[in-house]
N, C-alpha and C positions, 0 to 999 in steps of 0.2 A: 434583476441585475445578472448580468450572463458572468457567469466564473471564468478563470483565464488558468491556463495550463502555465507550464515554466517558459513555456517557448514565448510566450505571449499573445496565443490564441487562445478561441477557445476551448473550453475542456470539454475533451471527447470521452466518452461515457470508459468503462474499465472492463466491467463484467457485468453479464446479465447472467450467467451461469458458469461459477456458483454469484447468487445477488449478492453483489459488493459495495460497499461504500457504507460510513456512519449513520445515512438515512437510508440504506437499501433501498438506493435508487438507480443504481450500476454504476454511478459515478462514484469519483472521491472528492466530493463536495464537504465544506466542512464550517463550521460556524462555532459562535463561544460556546456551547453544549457541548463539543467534543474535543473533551480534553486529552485522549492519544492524539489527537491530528490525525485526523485514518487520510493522508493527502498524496505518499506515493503510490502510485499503480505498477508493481512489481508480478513479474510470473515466478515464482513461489518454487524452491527445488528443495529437494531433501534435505541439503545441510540447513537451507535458512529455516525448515519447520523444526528441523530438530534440535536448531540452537536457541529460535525460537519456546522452544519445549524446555530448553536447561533453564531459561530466561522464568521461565512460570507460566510462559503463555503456549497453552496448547492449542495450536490452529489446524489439527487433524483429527481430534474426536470431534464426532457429531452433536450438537447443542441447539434439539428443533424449537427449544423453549426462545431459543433468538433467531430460528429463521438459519441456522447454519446448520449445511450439511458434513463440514470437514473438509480441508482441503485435502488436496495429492499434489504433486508436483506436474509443473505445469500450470496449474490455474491461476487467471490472472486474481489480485487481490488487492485493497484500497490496505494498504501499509501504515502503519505508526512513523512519523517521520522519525522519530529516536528510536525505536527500537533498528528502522532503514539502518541509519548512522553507528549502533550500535554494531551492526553486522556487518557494515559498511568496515568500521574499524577492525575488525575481527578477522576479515577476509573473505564474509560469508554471505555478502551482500549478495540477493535477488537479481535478476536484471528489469531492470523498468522500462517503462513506456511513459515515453516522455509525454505527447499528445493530452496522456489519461493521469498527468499527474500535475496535483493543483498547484498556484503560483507560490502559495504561503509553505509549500515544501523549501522554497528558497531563505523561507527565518531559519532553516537548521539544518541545513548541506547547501552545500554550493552545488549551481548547475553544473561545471568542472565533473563535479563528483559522479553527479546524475547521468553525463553526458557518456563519463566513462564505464556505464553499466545501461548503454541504452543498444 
């Protein structure tokens, strides 16, 4: 079954470097196993790692035991759709890509939202 982006195409891969997405397949594909929803494709800036970081989640030290090298800013990455919203709300939202972000981003932000950070 081909997966569909917000736009309602379909989903165009995110990153191949750094490998992104819940199957590290470069997409943000996502299924009932993944329970963050890794479904926005965001390029990733300082504020959102570091508020990311206040959050509990650090997405800038390196973790080879999962295949992650750490991000920097700049890189694109398969995002938590709540933690997206969480930063969304905060003001510190990423900017995405629309193409590379799955349809099921739309159970928990409005395109509206997406559209205003693409």
């Amino acid at each position: 079954m081909i997966a569909l982006n917000v736009l309602g195409t379909e989903l165009v891969p995110c990153s191949y470097d750094p490998l992104t997405g819940f199957f590290r397949d470069g997409c943000c594909n996502t299924d009932d196993e993944d329970h963050g929803t890794h479904v926005i494709c965001a390029r990733v800036t300082r504020e959102f790692l570091d508020f990311s970081l206040q959050r509990g989640n650090d997405l800038m030290t390196p973790r080879p035991e999962y295949r992650f090298a750490g991000l920097k800013p700049n890189d694109r990455w398969c995002l938590c759709a709540l933690r997206w919203k969480e930063a969304f709300e905060a003001g510190v939202a990423p900017r995405v890509i629309l193409e590379s972000t799955h349809a099921k981003a739309l159970e928990h932000v409005t395109l509206e939202q997406l559209k205003a950070h693409a």
